[in-house]
C-alpha positions in Angstrom: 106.7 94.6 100.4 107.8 92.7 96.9 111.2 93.3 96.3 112.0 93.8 92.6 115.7 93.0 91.0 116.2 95.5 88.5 118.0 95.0 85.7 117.3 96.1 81.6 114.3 94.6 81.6 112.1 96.2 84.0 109.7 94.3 86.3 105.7 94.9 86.9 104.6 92.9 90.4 101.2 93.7 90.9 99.7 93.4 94.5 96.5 94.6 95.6 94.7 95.1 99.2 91.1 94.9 100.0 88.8 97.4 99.7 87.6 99.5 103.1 84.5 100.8 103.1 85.3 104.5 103.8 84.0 107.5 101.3 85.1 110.6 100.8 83.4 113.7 99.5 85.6 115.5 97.2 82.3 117.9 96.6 78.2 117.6 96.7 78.7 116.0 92.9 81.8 113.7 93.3 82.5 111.1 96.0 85.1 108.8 96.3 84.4 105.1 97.4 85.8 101.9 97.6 89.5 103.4 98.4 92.9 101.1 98.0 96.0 102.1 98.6 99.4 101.4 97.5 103.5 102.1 97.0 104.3 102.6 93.5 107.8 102.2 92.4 108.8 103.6 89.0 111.5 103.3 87.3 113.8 104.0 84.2 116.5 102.1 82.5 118.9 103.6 79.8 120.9 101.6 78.2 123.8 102.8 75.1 123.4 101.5 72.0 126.6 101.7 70.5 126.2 100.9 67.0 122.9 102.9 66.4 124.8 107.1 66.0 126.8 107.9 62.8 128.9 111.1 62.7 130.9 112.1 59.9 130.3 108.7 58.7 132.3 106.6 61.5 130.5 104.6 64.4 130.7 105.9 67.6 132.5 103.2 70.0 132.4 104.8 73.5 130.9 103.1 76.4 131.4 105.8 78.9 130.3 109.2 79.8 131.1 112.0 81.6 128.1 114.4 83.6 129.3 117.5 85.2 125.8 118.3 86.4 122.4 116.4 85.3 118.7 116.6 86.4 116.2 114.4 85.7 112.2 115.0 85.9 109.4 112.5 86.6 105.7 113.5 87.2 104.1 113.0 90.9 100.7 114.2 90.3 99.3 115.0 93.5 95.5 114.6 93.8 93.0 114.0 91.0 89.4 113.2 91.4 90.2 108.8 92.0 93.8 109.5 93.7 96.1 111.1 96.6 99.4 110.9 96.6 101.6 111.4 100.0 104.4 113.9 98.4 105.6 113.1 102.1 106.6 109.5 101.1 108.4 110.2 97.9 111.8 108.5 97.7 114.6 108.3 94.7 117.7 106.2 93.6 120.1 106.8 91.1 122.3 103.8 89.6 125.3 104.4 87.8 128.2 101.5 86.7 127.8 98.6 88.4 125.0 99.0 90.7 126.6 102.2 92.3 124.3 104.7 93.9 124.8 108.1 93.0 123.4 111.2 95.5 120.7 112.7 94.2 119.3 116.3 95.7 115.4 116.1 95.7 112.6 118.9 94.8 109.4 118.7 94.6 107.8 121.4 92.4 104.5 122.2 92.1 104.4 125.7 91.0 105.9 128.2 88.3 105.3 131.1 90.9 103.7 132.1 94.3 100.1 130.8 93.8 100.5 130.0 90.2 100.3 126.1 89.6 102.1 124.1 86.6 100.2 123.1 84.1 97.3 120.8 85.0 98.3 121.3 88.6 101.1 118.6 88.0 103.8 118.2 90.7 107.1 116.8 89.2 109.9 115.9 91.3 113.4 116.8 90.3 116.8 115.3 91.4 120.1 116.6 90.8 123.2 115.0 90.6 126.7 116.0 90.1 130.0 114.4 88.2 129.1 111.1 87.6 130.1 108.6 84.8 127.8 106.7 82.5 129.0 103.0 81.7 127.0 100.1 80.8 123.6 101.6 82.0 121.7 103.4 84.4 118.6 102.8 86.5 116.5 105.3 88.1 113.8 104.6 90.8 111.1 106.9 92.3 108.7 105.2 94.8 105.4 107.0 97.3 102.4 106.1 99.0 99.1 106.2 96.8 95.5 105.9 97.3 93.0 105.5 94.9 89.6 105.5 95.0 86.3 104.3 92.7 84.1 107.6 91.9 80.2 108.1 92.1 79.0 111.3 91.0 75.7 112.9 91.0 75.1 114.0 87.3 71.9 115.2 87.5 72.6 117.9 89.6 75.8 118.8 88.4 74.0 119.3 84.9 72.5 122.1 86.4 75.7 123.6 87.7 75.7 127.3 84.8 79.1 128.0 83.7 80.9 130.5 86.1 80.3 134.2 85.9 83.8 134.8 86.4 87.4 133.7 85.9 87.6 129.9 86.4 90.0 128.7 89.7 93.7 128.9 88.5 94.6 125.0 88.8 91.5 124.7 85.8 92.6 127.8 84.1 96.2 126.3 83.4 95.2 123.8 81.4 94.4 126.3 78.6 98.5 126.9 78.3 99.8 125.2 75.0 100.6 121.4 75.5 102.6 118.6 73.9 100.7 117.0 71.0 97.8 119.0 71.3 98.6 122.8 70.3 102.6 122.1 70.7 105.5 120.2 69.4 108.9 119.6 70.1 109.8 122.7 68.0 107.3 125.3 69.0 103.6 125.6 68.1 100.8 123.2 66.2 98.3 124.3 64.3 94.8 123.3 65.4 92.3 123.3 62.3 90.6 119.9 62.1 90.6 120.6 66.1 88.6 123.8 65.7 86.9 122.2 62.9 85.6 119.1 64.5 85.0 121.4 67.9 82.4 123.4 65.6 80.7 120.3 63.8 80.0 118.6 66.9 78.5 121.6 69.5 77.8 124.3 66.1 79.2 127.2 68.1 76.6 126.5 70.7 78.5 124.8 73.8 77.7 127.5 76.2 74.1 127.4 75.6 73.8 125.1 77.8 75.1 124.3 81.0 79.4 122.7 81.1 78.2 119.4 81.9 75.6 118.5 79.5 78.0 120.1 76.9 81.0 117.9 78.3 78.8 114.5 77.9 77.8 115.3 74.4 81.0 115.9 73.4 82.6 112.4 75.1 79.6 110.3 72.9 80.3 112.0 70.1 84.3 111.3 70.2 83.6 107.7 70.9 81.0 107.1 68.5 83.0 108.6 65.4 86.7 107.7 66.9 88.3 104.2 66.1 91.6 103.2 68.0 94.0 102.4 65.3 97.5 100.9 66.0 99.4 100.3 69.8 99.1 102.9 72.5 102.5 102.0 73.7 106.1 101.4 72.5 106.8 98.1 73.7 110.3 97.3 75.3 112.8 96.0 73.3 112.8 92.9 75.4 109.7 92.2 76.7 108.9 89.9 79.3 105.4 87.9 79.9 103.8 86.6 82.7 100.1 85.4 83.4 98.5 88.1 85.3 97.7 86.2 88.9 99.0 88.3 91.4 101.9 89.5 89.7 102.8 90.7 85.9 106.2 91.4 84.3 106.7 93.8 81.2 107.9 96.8 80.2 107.3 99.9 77.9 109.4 102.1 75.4 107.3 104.8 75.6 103.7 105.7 74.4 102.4 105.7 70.6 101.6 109.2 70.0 100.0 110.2 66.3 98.7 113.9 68.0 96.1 115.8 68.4 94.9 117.1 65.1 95.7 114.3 63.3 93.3 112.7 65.1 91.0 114.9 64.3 91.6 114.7 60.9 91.2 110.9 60.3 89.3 110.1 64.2 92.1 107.8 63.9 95.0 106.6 65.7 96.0 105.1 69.3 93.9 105.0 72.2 95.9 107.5 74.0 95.7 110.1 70.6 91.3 109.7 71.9 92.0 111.0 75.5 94.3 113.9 74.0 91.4 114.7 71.4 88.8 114.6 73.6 91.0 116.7 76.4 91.7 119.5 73.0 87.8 119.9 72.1 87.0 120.3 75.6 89.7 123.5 75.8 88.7 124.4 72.4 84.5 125.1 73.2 86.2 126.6 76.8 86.1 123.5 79.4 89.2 123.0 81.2 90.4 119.6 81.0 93.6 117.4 81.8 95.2 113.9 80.4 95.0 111.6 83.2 97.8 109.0 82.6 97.5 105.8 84.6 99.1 102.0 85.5 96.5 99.5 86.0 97.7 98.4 89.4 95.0 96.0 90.2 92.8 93.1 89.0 90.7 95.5 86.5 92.7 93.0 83.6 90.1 90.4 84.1 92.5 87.5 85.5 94.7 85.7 82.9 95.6 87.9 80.3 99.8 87.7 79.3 100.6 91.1 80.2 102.1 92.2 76.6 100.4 89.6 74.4 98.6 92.7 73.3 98.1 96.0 74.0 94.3 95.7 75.8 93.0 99.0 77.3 93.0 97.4 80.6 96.4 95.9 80.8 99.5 98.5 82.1 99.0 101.8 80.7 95.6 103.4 80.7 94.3 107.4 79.7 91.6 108.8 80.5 90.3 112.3 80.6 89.1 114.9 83.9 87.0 118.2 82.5 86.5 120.8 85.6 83.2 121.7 87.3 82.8 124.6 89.2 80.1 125.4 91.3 80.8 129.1 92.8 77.5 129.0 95.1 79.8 126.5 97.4 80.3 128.1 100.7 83.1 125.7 101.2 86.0 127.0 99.1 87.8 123.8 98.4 84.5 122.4 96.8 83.7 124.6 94.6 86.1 122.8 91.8 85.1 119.2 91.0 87.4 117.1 88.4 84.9 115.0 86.8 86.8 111.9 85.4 85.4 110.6 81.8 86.8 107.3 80.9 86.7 107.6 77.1 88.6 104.4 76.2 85.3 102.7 78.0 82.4 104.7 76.8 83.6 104.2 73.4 84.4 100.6 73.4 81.3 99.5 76.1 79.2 101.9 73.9 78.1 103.5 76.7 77.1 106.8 74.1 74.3 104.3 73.1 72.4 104.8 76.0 69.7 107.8 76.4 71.6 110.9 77.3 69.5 111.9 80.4 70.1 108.5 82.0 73.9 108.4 84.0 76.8 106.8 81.8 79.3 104.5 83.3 82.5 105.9 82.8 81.2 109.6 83.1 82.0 110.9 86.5 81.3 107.7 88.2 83.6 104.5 87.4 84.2 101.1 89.1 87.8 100.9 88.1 89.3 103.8 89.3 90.6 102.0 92.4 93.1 99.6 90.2 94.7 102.4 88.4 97.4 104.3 89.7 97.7 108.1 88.2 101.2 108.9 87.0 101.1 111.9 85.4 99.1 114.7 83.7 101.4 114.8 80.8 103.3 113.0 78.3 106.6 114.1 78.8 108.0 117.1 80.6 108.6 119.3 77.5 108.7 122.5 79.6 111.3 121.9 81.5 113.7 121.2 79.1 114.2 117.6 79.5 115.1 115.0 76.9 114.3 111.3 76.8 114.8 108.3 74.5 111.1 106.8 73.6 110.4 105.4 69.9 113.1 105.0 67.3 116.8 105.2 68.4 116.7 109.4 68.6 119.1 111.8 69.3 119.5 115.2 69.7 121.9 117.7 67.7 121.8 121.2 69.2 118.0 122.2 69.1 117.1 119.2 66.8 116.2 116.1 67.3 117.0 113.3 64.9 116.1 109.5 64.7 116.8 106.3 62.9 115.3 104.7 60.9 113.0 106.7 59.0 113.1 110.2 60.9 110.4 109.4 63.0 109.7 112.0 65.7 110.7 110.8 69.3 107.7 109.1 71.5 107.1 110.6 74.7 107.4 108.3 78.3 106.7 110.8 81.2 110.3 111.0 82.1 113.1 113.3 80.8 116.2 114.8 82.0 118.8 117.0 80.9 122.7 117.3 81.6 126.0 119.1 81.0 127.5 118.2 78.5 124.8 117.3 76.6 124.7 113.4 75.8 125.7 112.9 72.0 124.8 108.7 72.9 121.7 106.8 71.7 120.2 105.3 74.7 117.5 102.8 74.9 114.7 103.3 77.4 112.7 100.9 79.4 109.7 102.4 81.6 108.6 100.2 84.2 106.4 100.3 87.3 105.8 98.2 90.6 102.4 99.0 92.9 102.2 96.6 95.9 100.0 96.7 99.1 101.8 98.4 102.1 102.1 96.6 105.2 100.2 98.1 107.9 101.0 98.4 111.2 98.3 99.1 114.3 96.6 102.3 114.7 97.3 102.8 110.9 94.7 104.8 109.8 92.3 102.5 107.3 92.8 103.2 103.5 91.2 106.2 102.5 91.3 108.0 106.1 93.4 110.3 106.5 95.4 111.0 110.2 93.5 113.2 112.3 90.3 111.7 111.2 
């Protein structure tokens, strides 16, 4: 496997393995082809900026820091309709001072309660550490075992799929719960006109006249023809590297350009990522569960050559796209009566797939040939409900239950990660994200990618 040497610039090495041709049938309307599998390595650097806080008017000048207790959150989404994480393979480092490891007590959490699932059915893994001292910066790695898979699904007969009589399944039902920068802020809760608004002008009241599906597709054109990208979808690192993408790709992110939900309703401006949150909020509004899919473009889905920060392309690093929830309870087979249908609305929009007639299958609607070269890494932004703090955008900090930045009191930029400690941190840190997929070695009797043991 690559080795990557970590230091505040984060590296991307990007290794992929051939395709096996093994399916899987998530349901009688999704199946999963063309599968790939991978170990993806994230990882966050923080480093102090020292001359960035004022208090009382003076400069703050220390350079070290003492945790009693800290625990830091990062998302390790399970399953989705292209992916499938082994939670078994999860492993996490902690780097404090001078390349020393700190111990770190890992938990994997996938539920508020006894059969109640987080939010979008997320899994996060926690770690907790204990009386350690910040110095010149701090690296954090989290590494499993991932396959992916391209999609084919059957849309004509899941557009005849009624919605269900009943309650939908829990994991869908969770993604009605308030959210970060769609009907929640840092502070408490959003207000959702232009949302409801733009909801109303585009189904007129009438999205359960006919069956979730066809309303789901009408909706996706419609935000892709009226929506136009505006500005970066990420917060580049403060020292970016470049590379030529050929088998390997450095960079790094800040964190993600976020505008939110209703002003993108508003304007049907702003970044790429703002069109998968809208998209994801009109769906809840008319009553469809949906969840943000957040992904790394692990593969060769960038085209070849591209530098890997010489702009911020759709299909280079960091990728969104959206899953709405089908559910057919006629199934005899309980764990196929939900179906996360993927809609990739960063490519209907810009391949103006919403041009083509609406009873003919779009690419990009359920069934995608690029699934297989991104890597899901979370179903949110940032872990907002748990507390945690992080350090995207401006130079931020946080004062009590405020948060304050610099220059030009900018609101803090999410980047999946957070953590929290006591005594709180009064530093600025800088933030790079980075991540690392390569192909696994295998060994014989491996199972092939895509099977699972047992098989």
């Amino acid at each position: 496997m690559t080795r990557v040497v970590l230091s505040t610039i984060v590296s991307l090495s990007i290794a992929g393995i051939a395709s096996a041709q093994v399916t899987d049938e998530v349901s009688p309307y999704l199946t999963r082809t063309e599968p790939q599998e991978w170990i993806l390595k994230s990882s966050v650097t923080l480093t102090p900026n020292l001359t960035g806080l004022r208090q009382e008017g003076s400069l703050t000048v220390d350079d070290e820091y003492e945790i009693e207790q800290g625990t830091i959150f990062y998302p390790l989404p399970e399953i989705s309709a292209s992916h499938e994480r082994d939670l078994k393979t999860v492993e996490a480092k902690l780097i404090f001072r001078n390349g020393r490891e700190i111990p770190i007590r890992q938990n994997l959490v996938s539920e508020i309660g006894p059969g109640v699932p987080l939010h979008s059915n997320e899994t996060y893994g926690t770690w907790m550490f204990e009386d350690v001292t910040i110095g010149a910066n701090m690296i954090f790695e989290v590494e499993s075992r991932i396959t992916t898979w391209n999609t084919s699904f059957d849309e004509k007969a899941a557009m005849l799929i009624p919605w269900p009589e009943g309650d939908w399944p829990a994991e869908a039902a969770s993604t009605f719960d308030p959210e970060l920068f769609i009907d929640e802020g840092y502070e408490g809760p959003l207000t959702t006109d232009y949302v409801e608004k733009l909801a109303d002008k585009l189904v007129r009241g009438k999205a359960r006249s006919q069956p979730p599906m066809v309303s789901a597709k009408w909706i996706a054109g419609e935000v892709a023809k009226r929506y136009q990208p505006h500005g970066r979808s990420i917060v580049s690192d403060s020292r970016p590297a470049t590379a030529q993408q050929t088998g390997m790709s450095l960079g790094a992110i800040n964190s993600f350009n976020i505008y939110g939900v209703e002003e993108a309703a508003r304007s049907m401006k702003g970044s790429s990522f703002d069109m998968a949150l809208l998209l994801t909020a009109v769906y809840r509004e008319v009553g469809l569960p949906a969840r943000l899919v957040v992904g790394y473009v692990a593969g060769g889905t960038g085209g070849g050559k591209e530098n890997f920060r010489s702009s911020d392309k759709p299909e280079i690093g960091t990728y969104a796209w959206v899953e709405v929830a089908l559910y057919d309870e006629s199934q005899p087979r309980p764990d196929q009566q939900l179906t996360w249908v993927p809609v990739d609305i960063d490519y209907i929009r810009s391949a103006r797939v919403y041009g083509r007639r609406f009873d003919q299958p779009w690419d990009g609607f359920g069934t995608s040939d690029r699934l297989n070269e991104i890597i899901p890494v979370g179903f949110h932004l940032h872990p907002h409900r748990m507390g945690a703090i992080s350090y995207g955008g401006d130079i931020n900090i946080r004062r009590g239950a405020l948060w304050l930045s610099e220059p030009g009191n900018r609101a803090p930029r999410p980047s999946l990660w957070g953590w929290n400690t006591v005594p709180e941190l009064p530093a600025i840190f800088e933030q790079t994200i980075g991540f690392t997929a390569t192909s696994p070695s295998r060994r014989p009797g491996d199972p092939k990618p895509g099977e699972r043991r047992g098989q």
